[in-house]
C-alpha positions in Angstrom: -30.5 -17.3 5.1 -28.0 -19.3 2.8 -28.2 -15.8 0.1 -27.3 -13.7 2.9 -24.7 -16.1 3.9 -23.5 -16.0 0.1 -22.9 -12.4 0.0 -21.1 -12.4 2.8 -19.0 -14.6 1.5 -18.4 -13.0 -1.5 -17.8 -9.3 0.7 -15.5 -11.0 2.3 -13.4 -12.4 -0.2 -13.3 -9.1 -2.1 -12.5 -6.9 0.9 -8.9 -9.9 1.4 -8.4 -10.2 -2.4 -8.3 -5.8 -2.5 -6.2 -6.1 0.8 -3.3 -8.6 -0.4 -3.2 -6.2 -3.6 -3.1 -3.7 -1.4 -0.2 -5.1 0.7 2.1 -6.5 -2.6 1.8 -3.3 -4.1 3.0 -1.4 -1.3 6.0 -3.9 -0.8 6.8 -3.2 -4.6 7.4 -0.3 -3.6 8.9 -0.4 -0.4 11.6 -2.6 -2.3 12.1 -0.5 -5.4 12.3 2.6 -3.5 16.1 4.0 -3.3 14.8 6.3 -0.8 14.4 3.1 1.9 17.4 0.2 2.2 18.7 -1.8 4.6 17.1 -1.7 8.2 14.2 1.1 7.0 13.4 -1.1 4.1 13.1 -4.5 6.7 11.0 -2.7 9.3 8.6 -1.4 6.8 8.4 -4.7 5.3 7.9 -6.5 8.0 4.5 -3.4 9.0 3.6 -4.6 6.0 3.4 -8.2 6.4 2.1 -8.1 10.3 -0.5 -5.0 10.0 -1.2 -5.5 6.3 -3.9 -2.4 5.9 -2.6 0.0 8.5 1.2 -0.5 7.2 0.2 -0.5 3.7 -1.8 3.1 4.3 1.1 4.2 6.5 3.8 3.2 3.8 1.5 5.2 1.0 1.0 8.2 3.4 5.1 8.5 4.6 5.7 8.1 0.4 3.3 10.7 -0.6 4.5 13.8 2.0 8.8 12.6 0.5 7.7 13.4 -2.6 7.0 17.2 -3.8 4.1 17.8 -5.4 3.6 18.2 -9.1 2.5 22.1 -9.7 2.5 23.3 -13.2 5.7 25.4 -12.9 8.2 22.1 -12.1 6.6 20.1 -14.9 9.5 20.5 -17.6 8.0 21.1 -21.1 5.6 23.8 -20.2 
């Protein structure tokens, strides 16, 4: 019973440990990014901080679909 206990333990402290790295990556970016300031920049950080896996994802899904996509014929150099 205590082994099982153990692992859990240990699950658990990975799955926080993966989501505060999760969550102070994503507020890197949030405060990096010229694309968000001011008032965008404070409500995303503050997703972040209250729903720290859902805003995280959401913050790295709205980022992905601003960017365009890398295709071999807008890589410079080729």
């Amino acid at each position: 019973m205590d082994n099982q206990l153990a692992q859990f333990d240990i699950l658990l402290t990975i799955c926080v440990a993966a989501a505060i790295v999760i969550s102070l990556i994503a507020l890197v970016q949030i405060l990096r990014s010229p694309a968000t300031r001011g008032l965008e920049a404070a409500v995303w950080v503050a997703v972040v901080l209250f729903v720290p896996i859902l805003g995280s994802v959401a913050w790295f899904i709205a980022t992905a679909q601003r960017r365009p996509r890398r295709t071999t014929s807008n890589v410079q150099g080729r």
